[in-house]
VEXDREN-2710 file (C-alpha; in Angstrom, 1 decimal):
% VEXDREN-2710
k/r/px/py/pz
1/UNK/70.1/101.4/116.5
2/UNK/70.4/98.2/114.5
3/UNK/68.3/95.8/116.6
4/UNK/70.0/92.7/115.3
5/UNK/73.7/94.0/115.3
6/UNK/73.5/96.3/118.3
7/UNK/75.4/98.7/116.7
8/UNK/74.2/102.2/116.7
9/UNK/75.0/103.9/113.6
10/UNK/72.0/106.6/113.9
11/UNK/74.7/109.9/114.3
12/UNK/77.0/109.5/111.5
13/UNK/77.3/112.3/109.6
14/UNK/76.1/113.1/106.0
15/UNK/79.3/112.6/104.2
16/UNK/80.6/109.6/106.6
17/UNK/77.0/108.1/105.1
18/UNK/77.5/108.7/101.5
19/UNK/81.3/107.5/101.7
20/UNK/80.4/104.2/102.9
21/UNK/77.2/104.0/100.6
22/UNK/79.7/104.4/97.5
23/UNK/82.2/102.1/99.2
24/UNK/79.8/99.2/99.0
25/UNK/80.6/96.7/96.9
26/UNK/77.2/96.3/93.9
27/UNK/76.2/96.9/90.7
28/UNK/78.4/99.5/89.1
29/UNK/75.7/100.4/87.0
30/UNK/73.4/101.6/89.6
31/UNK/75.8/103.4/91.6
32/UNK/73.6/106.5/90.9
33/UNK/70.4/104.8/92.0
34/UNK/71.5/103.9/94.8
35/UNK/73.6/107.0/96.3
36/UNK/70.8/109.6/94.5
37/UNK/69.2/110.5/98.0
38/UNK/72.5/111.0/100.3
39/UNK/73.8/113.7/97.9
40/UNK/71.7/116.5/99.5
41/UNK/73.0/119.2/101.4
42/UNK/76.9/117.1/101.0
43/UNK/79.8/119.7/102.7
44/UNK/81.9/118.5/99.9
45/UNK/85.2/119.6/101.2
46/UNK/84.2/117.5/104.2
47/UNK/83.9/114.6/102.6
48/UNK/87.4/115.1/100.7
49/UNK/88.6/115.1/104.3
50/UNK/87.3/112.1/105.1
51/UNK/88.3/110.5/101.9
52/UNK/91.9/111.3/102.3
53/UNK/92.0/110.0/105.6
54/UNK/90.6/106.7/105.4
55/UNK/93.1/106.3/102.3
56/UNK/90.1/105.1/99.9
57/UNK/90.3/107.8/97.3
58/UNK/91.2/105.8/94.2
59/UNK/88.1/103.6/95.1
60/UNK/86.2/107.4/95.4
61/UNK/87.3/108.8/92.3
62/UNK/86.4/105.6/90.2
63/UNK/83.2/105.3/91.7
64/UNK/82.3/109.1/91.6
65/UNK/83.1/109.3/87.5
66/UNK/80.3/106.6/86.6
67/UNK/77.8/108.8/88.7
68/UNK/75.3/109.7/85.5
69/UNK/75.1/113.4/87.0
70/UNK/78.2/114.6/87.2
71/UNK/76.9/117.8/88.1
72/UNK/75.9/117.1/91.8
73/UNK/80.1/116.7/92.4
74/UNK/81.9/119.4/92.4
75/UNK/84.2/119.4/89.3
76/UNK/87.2/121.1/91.9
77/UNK/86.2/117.4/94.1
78/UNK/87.0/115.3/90.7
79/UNK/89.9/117.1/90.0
80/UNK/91.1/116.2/94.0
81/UNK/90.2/112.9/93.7
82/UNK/92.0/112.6/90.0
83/UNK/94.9/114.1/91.6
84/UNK/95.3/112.3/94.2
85/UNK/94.3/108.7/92.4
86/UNK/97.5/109.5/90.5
87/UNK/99.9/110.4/92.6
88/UNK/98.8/107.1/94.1
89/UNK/99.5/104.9/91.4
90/UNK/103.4/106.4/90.6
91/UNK/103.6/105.8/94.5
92/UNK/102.5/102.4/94.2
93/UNK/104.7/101.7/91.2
94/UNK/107.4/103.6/93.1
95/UNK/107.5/100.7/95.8
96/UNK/106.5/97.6/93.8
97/UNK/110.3/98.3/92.2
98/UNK/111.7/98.7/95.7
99/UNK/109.9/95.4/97.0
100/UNK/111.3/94.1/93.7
101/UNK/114.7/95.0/94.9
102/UNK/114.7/94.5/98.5
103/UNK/112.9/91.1/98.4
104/UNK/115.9/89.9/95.9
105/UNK/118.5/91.1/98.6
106/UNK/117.0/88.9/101.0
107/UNK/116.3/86.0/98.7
108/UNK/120.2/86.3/97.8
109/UNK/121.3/86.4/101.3
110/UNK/118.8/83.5/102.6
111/UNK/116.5/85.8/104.5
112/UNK/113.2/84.5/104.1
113/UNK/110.8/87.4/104.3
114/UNK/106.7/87.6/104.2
115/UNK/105.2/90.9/102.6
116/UNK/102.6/91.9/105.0
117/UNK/101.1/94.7/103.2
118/UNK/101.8/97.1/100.3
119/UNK/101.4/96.1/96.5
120/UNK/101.4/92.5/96.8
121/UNK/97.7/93.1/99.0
122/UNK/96.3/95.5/96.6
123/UNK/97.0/93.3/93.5
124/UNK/95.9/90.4/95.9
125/UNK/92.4/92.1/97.3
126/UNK/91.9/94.5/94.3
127/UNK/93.5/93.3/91.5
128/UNK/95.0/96.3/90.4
129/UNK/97.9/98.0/92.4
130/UNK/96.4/101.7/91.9
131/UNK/93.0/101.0/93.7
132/UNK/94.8/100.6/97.4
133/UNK/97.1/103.0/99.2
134/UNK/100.4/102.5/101.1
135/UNK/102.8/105.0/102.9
136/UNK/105.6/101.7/103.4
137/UNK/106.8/98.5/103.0
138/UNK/105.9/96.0/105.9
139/UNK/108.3/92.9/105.5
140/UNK/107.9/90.0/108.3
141/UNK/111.3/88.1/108.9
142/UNK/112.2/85.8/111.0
143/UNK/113.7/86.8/114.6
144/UNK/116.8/85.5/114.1
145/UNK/117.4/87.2/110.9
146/UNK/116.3/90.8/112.1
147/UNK/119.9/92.2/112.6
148/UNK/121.1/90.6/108.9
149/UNK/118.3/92.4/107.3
150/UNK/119.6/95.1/108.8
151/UNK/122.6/95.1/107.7
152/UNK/121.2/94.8/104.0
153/UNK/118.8/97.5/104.5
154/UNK/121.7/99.6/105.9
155/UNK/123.7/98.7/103.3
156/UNK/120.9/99.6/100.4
157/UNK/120.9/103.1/101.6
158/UNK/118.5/102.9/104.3
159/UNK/118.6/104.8/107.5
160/UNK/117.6/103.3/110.7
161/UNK/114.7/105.7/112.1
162/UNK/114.5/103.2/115.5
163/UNK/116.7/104.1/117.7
164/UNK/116.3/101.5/121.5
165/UNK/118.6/100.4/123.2
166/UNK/119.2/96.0/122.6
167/UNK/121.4/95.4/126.0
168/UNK/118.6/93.0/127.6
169/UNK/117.4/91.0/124.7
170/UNK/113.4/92.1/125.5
171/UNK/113.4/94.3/122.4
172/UNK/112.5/90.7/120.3
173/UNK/109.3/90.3/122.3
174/UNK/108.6/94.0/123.7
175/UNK/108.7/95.3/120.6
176/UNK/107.8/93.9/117.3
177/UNK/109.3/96.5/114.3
178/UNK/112.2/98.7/113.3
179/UNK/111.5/101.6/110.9
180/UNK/113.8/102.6/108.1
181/UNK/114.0/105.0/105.5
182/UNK/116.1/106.2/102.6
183/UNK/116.4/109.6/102.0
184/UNK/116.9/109.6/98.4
185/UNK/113.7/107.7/97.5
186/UNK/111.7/108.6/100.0
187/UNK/110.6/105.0/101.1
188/UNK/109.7/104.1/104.8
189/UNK/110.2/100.0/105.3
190/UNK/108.9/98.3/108.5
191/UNK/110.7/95.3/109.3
192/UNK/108.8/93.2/111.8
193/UNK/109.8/90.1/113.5
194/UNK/106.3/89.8/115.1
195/UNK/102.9/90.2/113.5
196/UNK/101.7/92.4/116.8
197/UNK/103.5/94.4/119.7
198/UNK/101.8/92.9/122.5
199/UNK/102.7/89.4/123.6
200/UNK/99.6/87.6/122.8
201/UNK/99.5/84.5/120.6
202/UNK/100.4/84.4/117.0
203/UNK/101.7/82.1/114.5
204/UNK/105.7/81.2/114.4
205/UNK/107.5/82.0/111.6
206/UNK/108.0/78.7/110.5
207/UNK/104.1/77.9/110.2
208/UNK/103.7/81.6/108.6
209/UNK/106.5/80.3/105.8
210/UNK/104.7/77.1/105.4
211/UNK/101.5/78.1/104.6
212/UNK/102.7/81.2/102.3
213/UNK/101.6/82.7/99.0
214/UNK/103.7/83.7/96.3
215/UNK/102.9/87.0/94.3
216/UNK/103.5/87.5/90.5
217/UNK/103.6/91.0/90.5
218/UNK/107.5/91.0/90.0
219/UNK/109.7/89.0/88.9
220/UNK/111.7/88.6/91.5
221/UNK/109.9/85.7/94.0
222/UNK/108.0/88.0/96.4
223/UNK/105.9/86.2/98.8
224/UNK/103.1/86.9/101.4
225/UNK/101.1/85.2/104.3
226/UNK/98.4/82.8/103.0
227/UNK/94.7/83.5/103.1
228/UNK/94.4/82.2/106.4
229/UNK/96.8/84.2/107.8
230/UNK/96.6/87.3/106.6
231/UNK/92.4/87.6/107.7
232/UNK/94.2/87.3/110.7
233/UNK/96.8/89.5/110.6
234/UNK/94.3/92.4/109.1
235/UNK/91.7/91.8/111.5
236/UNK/94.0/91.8/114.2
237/UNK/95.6/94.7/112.9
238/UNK/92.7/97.0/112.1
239/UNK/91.5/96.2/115.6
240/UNK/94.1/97.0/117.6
241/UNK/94.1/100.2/115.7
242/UNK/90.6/100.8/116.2
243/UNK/89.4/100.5/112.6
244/UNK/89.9/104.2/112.2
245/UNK/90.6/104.4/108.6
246/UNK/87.8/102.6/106.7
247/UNK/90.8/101.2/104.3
248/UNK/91.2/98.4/106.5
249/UNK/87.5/97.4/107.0
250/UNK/87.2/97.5/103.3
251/UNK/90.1/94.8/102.9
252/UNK/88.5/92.8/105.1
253/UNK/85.1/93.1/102.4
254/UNK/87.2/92.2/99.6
255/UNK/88.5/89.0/101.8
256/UNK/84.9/88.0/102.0
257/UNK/83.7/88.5/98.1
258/UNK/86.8/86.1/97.2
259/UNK/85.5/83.3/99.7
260/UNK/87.9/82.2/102.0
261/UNK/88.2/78.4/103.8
262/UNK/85.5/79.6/106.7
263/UNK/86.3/76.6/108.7
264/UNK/90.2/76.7/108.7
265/UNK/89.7/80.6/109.4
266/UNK/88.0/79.9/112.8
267/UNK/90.2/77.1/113.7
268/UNK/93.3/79.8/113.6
269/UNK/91.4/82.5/115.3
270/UNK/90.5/80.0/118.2
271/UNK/93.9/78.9/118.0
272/UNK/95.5/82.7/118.7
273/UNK/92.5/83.5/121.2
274/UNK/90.9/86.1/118.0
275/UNK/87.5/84.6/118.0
276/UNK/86.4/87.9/119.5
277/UNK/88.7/90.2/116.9
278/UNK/87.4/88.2/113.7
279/UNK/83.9/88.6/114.8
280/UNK/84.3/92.3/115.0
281/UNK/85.7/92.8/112.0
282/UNK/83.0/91.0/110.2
283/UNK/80.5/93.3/112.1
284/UNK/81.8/95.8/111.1
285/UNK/82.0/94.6/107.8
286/UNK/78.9/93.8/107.4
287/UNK/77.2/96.9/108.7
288/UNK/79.1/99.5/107.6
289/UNK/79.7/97.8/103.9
290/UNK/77.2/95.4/103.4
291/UNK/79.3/92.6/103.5
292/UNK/77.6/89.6/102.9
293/UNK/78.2/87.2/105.7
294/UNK/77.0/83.1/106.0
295/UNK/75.7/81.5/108.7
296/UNK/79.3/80.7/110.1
297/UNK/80.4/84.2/110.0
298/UNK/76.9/85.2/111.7
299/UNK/77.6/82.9/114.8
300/UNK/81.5/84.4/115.2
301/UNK/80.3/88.0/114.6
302/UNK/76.6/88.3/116.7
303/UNK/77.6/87.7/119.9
304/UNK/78.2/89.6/122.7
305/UNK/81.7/90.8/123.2
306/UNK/82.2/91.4/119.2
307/UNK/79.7/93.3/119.1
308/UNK/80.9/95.3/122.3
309/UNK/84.2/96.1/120.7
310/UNK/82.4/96.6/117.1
311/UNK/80.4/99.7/119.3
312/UNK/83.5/100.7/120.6
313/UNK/85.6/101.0/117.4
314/UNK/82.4/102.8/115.9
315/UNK/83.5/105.9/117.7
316/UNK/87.4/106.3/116.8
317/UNK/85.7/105.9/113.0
318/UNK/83.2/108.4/113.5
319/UNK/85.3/110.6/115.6
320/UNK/88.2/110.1/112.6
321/UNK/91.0/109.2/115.0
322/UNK/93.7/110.1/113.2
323/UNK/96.6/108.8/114.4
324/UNK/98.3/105.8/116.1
325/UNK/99.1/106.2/119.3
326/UNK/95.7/108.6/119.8
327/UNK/95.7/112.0/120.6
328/UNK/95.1/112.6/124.1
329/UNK/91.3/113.5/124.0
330/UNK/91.0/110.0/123.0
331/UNK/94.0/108.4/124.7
332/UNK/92.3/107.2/128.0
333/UNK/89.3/105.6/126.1
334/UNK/91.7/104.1/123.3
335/UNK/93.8/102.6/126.0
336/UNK/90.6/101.1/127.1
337/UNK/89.3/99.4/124.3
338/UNK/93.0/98.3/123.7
339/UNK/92.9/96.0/126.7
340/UNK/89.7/94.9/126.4
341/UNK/90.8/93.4/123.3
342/UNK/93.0/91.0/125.1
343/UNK/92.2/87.7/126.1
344/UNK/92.3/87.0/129.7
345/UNK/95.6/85.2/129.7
346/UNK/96.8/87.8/127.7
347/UNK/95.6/90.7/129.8
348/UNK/98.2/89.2/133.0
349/UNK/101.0/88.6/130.7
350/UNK/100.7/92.1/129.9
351/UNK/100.2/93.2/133.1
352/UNK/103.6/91.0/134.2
353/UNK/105.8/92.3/131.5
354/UNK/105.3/95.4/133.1
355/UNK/107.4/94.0/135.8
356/UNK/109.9/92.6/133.6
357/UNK/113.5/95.0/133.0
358/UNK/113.8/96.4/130.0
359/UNK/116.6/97.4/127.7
360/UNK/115.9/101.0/129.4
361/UNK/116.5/100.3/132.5
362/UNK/120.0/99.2/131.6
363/UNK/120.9/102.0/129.6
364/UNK/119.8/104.2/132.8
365/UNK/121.7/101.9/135.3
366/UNK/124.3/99.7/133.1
367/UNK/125.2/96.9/134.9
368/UNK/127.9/93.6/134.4
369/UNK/126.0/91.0/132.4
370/UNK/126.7/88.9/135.8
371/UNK/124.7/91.3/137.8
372/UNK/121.6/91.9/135.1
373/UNK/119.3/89.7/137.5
374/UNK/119.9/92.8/139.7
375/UNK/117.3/94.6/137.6
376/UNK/114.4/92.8/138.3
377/UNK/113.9/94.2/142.0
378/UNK/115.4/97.5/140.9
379/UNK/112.4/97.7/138.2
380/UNK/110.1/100.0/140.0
381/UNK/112.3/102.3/141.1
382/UNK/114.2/102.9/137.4
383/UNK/111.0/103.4/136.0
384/UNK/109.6/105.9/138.2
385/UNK/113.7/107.3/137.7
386/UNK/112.9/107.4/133.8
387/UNK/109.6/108.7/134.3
388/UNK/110.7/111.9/136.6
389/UNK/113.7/112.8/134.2
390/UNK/111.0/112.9/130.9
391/UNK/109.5/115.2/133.2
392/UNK/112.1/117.2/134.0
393/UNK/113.7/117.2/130.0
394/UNK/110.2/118.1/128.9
END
């Protein structure tokens, strides 16, 4: 038990230990000195596990090849990690072309778009495209330009993998992305028109726009959400996902190292109601990376309810929650913590929406637009319809 943090850390396991230890951020050259005594009695092929699923290998297999006694790794680990720190970077490559591409469409069409993750954040954070992983392409339009982007992904070759009914108009605020993918190269985009699916507070679009970066990665003007912004978007993200791949946390580290406006941070997180959020990401940070924090960041993340939530979080990483939604061993406790994250206000918006018809219940019970008000008393008893036939179809 850290008596300062309140965290308590004490049953990691070995290889959860060492992983951390070698993701800290130090001197390079001592990275044997200072991992030497947590590489004794190391289940190796657990520790490629855990590797691979909190997505930090290329950071592993760069660390691991300047440990001075290379006979204490496995040389079948190395040749893993080599593998898989390769495939990485053609992957990486693979959609820095596509971003190249799609962002163009847009820009040619007048959709303003925001990359949200992918290459622009690992040449951003790392400074070098093969030392972060991505699965997709997270673009952030504009609401009002969702269905035009649409149209463009559509007619690039992508395939809508999103299929919800839009009767109702609630899809723009009860839902906050669309997946697509195109067969041929294998490339999964997200196109959001929100930064979060629940209906807390964020920044508009406009604001997002105004206070953008631009990345030089491409040629092609590709542009992403200023430093303000995207602390955050990550922090929000990785929190509402529990922090359960250690990918996330260790974006928020590299935020840290390259100094950030502390001030104008917390002025946006108070703003959005994310005090709470940004405080537990830089717990976390902190104790589980050695991230070095000021006195400002102390006083957002050592108080009480960040550090209830950083506790909290510490289990879905040291459980390895590996997926999003959670299995169902974890799905009661997950749901949990999810709405403890919300602030009050936020907690009975959410609990209203509930009340609110949904593009479902008109599919179920379609209705003249004239009578849609019809589906606000009707709400209970379409849901509990909806419910009972998934029942009776599973």
């Amino acid at each position: 038990m850290n008596r300062e943090s309140g965290l308590d850390l004490s049953d990691f396991p070995k290889e959860l230990t060492l992983l951390l230890a070698l993701l800290q951020e130090g001197d390079e050259t001592n990275i044997s000195e200072r991992i030497k005594d947590k590489l004794t009695d190391i289940d190796w092929n657990r520790f490629l596990e855990l590797v691979r699923h909190h997505r930090v290998y290329p950071l592993m297999y760069l660390k691991l090849r300047k440990v001075v006694d290379q006979e204490l790794i496995p040389v079948k680990i190395m040749q893993a990690l080599h593998s898989d720190y390769t495939r990485n970077t053609f992957q990486m490559l693979h959609l820095s072309g596509e971003m190249e591409k799609i962002c163009r469409a847009f820009n040619e069409n007048g959709i303003f778009s925001l990359m949200l993750k992918g290459p622009v954040l690992a040449e951003t954070l790392y400074g070098d495209i093969s030392l972060r992983t991505s699965k997709d392409l997270d673009i952030l339009v504009n609401v009002d330009d969702v269905e035009k982007a649409e149209q463009m992904l559509s007619a690039h070759g992508y395939e809508s993998k999103s299929n919800f009914p839009r009767i109702l108009g609630d899809w723009k605020w009860k839902i906050h992305h669309v997946s697509y993918f195109h067969p041929q190269k294998g490339i999964l985009v997200e196109l959001h028109w929100r930064l979060y699916s629940e209906l807390g507070s964020e920044p508009h679009f406009k604001e997002l726009w105004e206070r953008k970066n631009r990345s030089f990665l491409t040629t092609e003007p590709v542009y992403f959400l200023g430093e303000e912004d995207l602390f955050l978007y990550l922090t929000s993200h990785g929190a509402r996902h529990g922090w359960f791949r250690l990918r996330w946390l260790v974006d928020v580290d590299r935020m840290v190292r390259r100094g950030l406006k502390w001030e104008n941070v917390r002025i946006l997180l108070k703003k959005h109601r994310s005090l709470h959020i940004g405080g537990q990401a830089l717990l976390l940070a902190s104790q589980l990376l050695n991230t070095p924090l000021t006195q400002q960041m102390n006083s957002m993340a050592y108080v009480r309810r960040p550090v209830k939530l950083a506790q909290q979080s510490i289990v879905f990483i040291k459980e390895k929650l590996d997926s999003y939604p959670p299995p169902k061993h974890f799905a009661g406790r997950f749901k949990r913590y999810s709405f403890s994250l919300l602030p009050l206000t936020q907690k009975y918006i959410f609990l209203i929406s509930r009340l609110h018809p949904s593009s479902y219940d008109a599919e179920l019970l379609p209705l003249p637009k004239a009578l849609h008000f019809i589906y606000f008393p009707l709400r209970p008893f379409l849901w509990f319809w909806r419910q009972m036939k998934h029942r009776t179809q599973a």
